[in-house]
C-alpha positions in Angstrom: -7.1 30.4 -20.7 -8.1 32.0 -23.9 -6.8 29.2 -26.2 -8.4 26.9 -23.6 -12.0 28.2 -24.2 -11.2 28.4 -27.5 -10.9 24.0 -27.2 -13.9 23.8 -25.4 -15.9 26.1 -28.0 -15.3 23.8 -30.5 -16.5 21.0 -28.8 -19.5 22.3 -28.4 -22.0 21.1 -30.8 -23.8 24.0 -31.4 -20.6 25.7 -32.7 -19.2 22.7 -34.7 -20.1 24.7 -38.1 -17.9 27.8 -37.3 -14.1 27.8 -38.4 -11.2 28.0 -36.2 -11.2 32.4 -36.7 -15.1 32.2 -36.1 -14.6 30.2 -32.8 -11.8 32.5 -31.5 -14.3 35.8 -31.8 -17.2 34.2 -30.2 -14.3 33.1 -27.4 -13.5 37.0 -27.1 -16.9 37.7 -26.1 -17.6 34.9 -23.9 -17.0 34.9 -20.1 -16.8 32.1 -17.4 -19.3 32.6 -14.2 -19.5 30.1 -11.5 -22.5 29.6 -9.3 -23.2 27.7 -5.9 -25.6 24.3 -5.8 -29.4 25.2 -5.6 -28.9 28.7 -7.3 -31.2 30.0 -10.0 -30.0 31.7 -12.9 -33.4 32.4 -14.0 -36.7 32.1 -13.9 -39.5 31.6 -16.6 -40.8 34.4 -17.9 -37.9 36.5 -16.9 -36.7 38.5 -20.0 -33.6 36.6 -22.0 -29.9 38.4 -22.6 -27.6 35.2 -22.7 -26.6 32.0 -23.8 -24.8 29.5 -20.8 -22.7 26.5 -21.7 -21.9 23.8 -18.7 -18.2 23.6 -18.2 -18.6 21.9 -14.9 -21.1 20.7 -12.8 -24.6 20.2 -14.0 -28.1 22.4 -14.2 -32.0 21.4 -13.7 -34.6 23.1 -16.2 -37.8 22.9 -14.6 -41.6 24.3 -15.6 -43.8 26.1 -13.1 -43.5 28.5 -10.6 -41.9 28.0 -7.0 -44.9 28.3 -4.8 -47.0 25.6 -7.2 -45.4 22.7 -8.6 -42.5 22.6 -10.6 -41.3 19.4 -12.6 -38.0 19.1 -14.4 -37.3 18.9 -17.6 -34.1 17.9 -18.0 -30.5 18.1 -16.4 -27.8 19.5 -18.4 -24.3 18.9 -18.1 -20.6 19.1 -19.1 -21.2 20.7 -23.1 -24.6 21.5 -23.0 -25.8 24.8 -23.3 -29.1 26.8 -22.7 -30.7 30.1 -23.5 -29.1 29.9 -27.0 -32.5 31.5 -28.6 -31.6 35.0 -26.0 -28.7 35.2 -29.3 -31.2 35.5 -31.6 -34.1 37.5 -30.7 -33.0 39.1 -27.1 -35.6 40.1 -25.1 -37.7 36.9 -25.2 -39.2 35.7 -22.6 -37.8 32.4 -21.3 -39.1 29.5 -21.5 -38.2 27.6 -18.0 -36.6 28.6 -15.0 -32.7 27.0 -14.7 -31.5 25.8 -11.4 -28.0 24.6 -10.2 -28.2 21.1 -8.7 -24.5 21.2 -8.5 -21.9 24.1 -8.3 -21.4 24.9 -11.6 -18.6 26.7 -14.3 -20.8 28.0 -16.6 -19.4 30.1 -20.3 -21.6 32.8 -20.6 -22.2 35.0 -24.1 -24.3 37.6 -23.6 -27.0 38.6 -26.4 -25.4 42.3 -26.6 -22.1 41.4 -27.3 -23.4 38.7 -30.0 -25.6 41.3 -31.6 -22.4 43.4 -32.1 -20.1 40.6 -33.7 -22.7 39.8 -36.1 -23.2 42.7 -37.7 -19.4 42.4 -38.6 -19.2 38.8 -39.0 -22.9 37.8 -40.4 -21.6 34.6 -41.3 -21.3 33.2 -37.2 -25.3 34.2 -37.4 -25.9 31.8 -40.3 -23.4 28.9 -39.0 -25.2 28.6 -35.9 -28.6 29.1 -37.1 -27.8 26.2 -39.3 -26.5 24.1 -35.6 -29.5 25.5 -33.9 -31.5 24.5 -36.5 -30.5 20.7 -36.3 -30.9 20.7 -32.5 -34.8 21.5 -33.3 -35.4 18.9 -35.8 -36.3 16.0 -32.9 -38.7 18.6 -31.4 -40.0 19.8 -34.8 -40.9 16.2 -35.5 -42.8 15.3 -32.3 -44.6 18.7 -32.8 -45.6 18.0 -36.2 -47.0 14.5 -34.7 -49.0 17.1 -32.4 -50.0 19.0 -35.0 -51.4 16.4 -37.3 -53.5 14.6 -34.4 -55.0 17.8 -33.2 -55.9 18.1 -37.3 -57.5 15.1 -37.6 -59.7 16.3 -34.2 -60.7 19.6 -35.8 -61.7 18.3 -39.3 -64.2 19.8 -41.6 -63.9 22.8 -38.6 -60.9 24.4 -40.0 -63.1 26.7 -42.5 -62.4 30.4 -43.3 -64.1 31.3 -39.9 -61.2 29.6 -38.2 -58.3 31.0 -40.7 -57.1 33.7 -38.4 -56.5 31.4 -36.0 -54.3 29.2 -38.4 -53.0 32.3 -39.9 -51.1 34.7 -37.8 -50.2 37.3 -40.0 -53.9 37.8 -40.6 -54.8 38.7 -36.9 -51.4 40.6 -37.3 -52.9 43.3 -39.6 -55.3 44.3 -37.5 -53.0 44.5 -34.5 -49.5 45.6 -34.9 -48.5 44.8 -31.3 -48.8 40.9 -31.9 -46.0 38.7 -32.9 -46.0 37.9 -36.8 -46.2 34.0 -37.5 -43.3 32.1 -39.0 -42.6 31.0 -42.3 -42.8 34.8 -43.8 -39.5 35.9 -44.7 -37.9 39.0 -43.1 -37.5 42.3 -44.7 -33.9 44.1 -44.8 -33.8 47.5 -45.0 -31.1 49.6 -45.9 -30.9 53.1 -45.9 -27.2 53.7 -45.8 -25.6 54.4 -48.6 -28.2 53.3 -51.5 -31.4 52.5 -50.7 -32.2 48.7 -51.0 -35.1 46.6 -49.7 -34.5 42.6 -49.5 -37.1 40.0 -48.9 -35.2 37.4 -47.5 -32.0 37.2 -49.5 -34.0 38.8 -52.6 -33.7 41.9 -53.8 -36.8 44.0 -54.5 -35.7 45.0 -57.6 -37.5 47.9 -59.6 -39.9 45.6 -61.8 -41.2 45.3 -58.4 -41.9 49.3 -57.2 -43.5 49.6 -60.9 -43.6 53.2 -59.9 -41.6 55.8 -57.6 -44.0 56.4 -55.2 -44.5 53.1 -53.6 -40.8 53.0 -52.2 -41.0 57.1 -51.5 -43.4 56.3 -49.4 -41.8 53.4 -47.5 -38.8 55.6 -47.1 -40.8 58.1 -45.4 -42.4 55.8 -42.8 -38.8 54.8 -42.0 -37.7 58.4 -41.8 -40.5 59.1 -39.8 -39.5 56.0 -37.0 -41.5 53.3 -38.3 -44.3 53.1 -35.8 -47.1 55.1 -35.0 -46.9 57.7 -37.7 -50.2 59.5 -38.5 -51.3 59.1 -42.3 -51.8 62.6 -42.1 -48.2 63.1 -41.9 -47.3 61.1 -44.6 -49.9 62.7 -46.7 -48.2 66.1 -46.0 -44.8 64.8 -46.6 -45.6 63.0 -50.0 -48.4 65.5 -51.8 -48.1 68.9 -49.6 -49.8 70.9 -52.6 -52.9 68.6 -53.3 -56.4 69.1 -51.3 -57.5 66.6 -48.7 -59.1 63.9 -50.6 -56.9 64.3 -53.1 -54.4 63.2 -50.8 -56.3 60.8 -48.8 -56.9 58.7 -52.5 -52.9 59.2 -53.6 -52.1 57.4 -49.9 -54.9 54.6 -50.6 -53.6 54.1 -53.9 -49.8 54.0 -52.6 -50.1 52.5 -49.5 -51.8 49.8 -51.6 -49.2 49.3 -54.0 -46.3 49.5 -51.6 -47.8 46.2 -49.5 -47.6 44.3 -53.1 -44.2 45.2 -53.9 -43.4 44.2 -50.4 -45.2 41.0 -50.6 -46.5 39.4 -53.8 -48.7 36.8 -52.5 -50.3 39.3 -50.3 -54.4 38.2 -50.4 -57.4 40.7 -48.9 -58.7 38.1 -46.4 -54.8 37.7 -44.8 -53.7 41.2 -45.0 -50.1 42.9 -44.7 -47.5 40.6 -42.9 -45.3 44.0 -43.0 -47.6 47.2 -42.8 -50.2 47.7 -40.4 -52.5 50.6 -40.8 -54.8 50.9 -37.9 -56.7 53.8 -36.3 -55.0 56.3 -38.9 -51.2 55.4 -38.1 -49.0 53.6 -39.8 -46.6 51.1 -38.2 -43.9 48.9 -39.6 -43.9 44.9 -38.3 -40.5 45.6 -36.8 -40.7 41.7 -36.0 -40.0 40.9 -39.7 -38.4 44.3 -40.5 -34.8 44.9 -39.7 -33.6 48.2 -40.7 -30.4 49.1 -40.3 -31.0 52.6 -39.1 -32.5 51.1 -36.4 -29.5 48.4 -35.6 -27.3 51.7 -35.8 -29.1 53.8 -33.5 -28.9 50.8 -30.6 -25.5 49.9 -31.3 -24.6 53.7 -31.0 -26.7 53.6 -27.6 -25.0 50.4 -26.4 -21.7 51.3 -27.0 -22.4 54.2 -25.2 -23.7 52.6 -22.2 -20.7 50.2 -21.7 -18.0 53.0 -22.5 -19.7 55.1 -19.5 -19.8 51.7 -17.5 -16.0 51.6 -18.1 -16.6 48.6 -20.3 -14.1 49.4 -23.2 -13.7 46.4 -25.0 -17.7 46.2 -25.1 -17.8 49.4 -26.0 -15.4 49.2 -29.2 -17.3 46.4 -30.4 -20.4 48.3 -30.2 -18.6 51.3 -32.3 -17.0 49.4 -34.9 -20.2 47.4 -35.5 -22.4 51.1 -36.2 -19.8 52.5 -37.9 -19.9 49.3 -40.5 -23.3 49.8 -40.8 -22.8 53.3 -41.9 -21.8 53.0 -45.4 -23.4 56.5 -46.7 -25.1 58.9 -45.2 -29.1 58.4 -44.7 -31.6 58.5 -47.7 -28.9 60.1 -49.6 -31.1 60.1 -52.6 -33.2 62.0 -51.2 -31.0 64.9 -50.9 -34.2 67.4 -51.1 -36.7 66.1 -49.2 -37.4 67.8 -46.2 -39.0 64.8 -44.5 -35.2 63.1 -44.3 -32.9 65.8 -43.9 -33.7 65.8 -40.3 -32.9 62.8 -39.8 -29.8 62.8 -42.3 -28.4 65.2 -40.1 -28.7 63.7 -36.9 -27.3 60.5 -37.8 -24.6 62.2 -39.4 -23.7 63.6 -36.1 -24.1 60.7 -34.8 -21.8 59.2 -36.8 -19.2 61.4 -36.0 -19.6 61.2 -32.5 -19.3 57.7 -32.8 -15.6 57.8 -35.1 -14.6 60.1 -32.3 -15.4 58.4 -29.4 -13.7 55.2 -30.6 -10.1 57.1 -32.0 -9.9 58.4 -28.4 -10.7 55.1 -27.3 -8.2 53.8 -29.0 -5.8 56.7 -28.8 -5.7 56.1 -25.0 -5.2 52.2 -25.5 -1.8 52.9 -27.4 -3.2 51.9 -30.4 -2.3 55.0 -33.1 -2.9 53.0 -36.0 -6.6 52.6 -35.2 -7.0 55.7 -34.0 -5.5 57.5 -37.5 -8.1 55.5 -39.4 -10.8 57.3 -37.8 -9.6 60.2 -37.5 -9.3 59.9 -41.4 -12.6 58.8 -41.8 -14.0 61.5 -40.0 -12.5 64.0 -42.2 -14.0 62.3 -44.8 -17.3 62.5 -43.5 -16.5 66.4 -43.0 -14.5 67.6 -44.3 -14.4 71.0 -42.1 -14.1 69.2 -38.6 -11.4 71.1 -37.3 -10.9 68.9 -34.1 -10.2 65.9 -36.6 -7.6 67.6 -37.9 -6.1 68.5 -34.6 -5.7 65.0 -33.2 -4.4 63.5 -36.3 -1.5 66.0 -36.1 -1.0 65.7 -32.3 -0.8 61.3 -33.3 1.9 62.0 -36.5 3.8 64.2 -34.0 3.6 61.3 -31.2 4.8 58.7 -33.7 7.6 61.0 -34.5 6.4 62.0 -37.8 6.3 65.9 -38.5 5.9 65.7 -41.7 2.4 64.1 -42.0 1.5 66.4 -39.4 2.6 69.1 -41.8 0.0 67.5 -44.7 -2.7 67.4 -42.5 -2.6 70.9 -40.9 -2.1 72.0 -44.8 -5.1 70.3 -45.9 -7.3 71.4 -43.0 -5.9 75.2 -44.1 -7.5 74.6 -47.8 -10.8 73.2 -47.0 -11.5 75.6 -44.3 -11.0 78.3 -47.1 -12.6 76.5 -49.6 -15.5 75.3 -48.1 -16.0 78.1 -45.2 -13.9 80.8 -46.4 -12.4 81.1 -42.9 -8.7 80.5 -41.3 -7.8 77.6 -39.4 -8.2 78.5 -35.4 -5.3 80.1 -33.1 -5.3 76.3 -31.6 -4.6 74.7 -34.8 -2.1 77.5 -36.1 -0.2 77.0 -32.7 -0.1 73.1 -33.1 1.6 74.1 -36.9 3.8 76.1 -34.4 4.9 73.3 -32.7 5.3 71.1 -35.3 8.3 73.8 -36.8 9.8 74.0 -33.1 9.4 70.1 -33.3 11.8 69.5 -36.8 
């Protein structure tokens, strides 16, 4: 069945960029559902979390609600797929309601699972943006026709009273809770490891901070959540020592500067497409910023959810994804600043949590190997986590190996003397026990 869906993928035209590896993990994700004729998967409006391909039978998309008039669209069969934007920005509304008109076979991704392959395989986002992107160009070009007649109608109109209109990002800074237009690029955040701001593919390199303070000051909105944060608060964080309009000038001045490293062409009349600053808060667009504490932080939550709901594979995915992501801990440059160490620490246990809860996972599959690995890494990541130590030595002893167990109860003895200046627990000297009875 697998291999079969694995044809069928392929066929597909949407998928026609990916390679034969690339095909076989969207397959792993993907589902088949059936439904009866005259069923509706959804309705317009209703909020979007998957992407359906017809394998048999055929489906009606159709405009309006049920108790006015409703007029079809389209009727989509064997091949053809719908819902393919839920992939890409989950959560969106849909466009049309989708009806059965016959029973149907229907392969179903769902946006969760999608989200979690692409953070490890970012190149399946790219290939089918690229397929997607063809699919639009027939609709692009009627639009545009739309577009340039509707131009001709509003002439000499179109003046800087009417710009806002045209311009989205300008009615943007003044409300953060409407959607940013397209054609700006998207900001990548990264606060893992070293912290690195892209725009677009770019990196903002340090010609473009000119100073320390503008990306300071970004990291603090981020370690503050992104949205909502009272200048005052930032103020306090950045210059505690200065008086009040001392501070209130430094945050001008900053805030200032930080929008132009962000965005060059940034003019008075459009405004920030990235930082809104309304009513003394601060918000990030998180339409056009993707941070990867953020995509961490849901993925952690997700995998969560679907290992409760007995949904291991799901869950797996989930954890392997956020542990990816975690390449460092949080801001670790800013290893004395009190407004991230807060937040340091939590994702750290976090993290942690997370490498534990996929080892057992994969302890209780059969599936040692995997589990070792993270076990490792947690030790790695703390060196002091005594319950690390005690399932790596309980997997060597199950694989028959003694003397690894040996190693690893031995190195857990020096770094909890080193580090703690403690002994290892009665728990962990009994498993050592064991280990001698087992030789």
């Amino acid at each position: 069945m697998f291999d079969k869906i694995c044809e069928f993928l392929g066929s597909v035209p949407l998928f026609s960029r990916l390679k034969a590896r690339e095909i076989r993990y969207i397959a792993e994700i993907a589902g088949i559902v059936s439904y009866p004729p005259n069923t509706t998967i959804f309705h317009e409006g209703e909020s979007g979390g998957s992407l359906y391909i017809v394998i048999e039978g055929q489906l009606e998309i159709l405009k309006g609600q049920p108790d006015t008039e409703e007029r079809i669209l389209r009727v989509c069969g064997e091949g053809e797929h719908i819902g393919e934007m839920s992939l890409f920005n989950p959560g969106k509304a849909r466009s049309a309601t989708v009806r059965t008109r016959t029973a149907v076979k229907l392969l179903r991704i769902l946006s969760d699972d999608f989200e979690a392959l692409v953070h490890r395989r970012p190149a399946i986002s790219l290939s089918l943006s690229s397929g997607l992107a063809e699919r639009m160009l027939d609709s692009e070009s009627r639009l545009m026709g739309i577009i340039e007649k509707m131009s001709r109608k509003i002439g000499s109109s179109r003046d800087a009273g009417q710009s806002d209109s045209a311009n989205p990002a300008a009615k943007n800074s003044k409300n953060p809770e409407k959607s940013v237009g397209t054609g700006i690029p998207r900001l990548q955040i990264k606060t893992f490891g070293n912290f690195n701001v892209f725009r677009g593919e770019t990196l903002i390199g340090e010609e473009s901070w000119k100073a320390k303070q503008p990306k300071t000051l970004l990291k603090t909105i981020v370690a503050r959540g992104g949205a909502g944060i009272p200048k005052d608060v930032l103020i306090e964080d950045l210059w505690p020592e200065v008086s009040s309009d001392a501070g209130e000038n430094n945050f001008r001045v900053v805030l200032h500067r930080l929008r132009r490293a962000l965005e060059p062409a940034i003019t008075h009349a459009r405004g920030s497409s990235y930082l809104f600053f309304k009513s003394n808060l601060i918000f990030l667009n998180k339409e056009l910023c993707e941070i990867d504490v953020d995509d961490f932080v849901i993925l952690y939550q997700k995998g969560k959810k679907a290992e409760q709901a007995g949904d291991i594979p799901r869950a797996l995915r989930c954890y392997r994804s956020a542990i990816d992501l975690y390449v460092g801990d949080f801001l670790a440059e800013e290893l004395y600043s009190a407004w991230a160490e807060a937040k340091r620490n939590e994702l750290r246990l976090s993290h942690l949590d997370l490498l534990s809860r996929a080892a057992d996972l994969y302890q209780a599959q059969g599936s040692s190997k995997k589990a070792i690995e993270l076990y490792k890494a947690m030790i790695r990541a703390d060196s002091v986590c005594e319950e690390a130590y005690q399932k790596l030595m309980q997997l060597y002893l199950n694989r028959g190996n003694p003397a690894e167990a040996v190693k690893v109860y031995e190195q857990c003895k020096k770094n909890l003397e080193t580090d703690l200046g403690v002994e290892p627990s009665n728990l962990t000297v009994s498993m050592r026990r064991m280990i001698s009875e087992f030789k």
